[in-house]
C-alpha positions in Angstrom: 81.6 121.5 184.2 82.2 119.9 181.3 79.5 118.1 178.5 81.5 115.0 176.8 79.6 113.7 173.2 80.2 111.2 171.3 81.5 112.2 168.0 79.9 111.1 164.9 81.9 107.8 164.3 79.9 106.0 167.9 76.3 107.8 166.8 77.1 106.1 162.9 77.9 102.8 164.8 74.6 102.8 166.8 72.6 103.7 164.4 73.8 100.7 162.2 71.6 98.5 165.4 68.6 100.8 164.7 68.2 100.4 161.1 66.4 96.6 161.0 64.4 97.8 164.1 63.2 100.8 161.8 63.2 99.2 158.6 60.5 96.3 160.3 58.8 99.5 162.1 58.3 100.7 158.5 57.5 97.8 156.3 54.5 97.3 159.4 53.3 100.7 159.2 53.2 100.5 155.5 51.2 97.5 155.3 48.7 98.8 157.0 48.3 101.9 155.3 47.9 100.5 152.3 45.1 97.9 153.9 44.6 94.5 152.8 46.3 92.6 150.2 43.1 90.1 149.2 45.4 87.1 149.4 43.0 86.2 151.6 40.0 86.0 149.0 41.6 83.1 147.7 40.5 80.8 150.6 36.7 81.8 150.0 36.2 79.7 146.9 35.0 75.8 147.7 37.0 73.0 146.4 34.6 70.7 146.6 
């Protein structure tokens, strides 16, 4: 029996499609760990 792998060069190539999915994945997870921004206070003040 034998066990073909890829060698490094496909796994760097694949990879390369991962990174915007992870890089989203991270800016999402830390925006909510560091909670609200208070842009939206700015709405709360009347115009009038």
């Amino acid at each position: 029996m034998t066990l073909l792998f890829a060698h490094p060069g496909h796994w760097a190539a694949q990879l390369l499609y991962l990174a915007p999915v992870l890089a989203m994945l991270g800016a999402l997870l830390w925006a909510r760990f560091r909670g609200p921004s208070g842009i939206s206070d700015i709405d709360d003040e009347d115009d009038v």
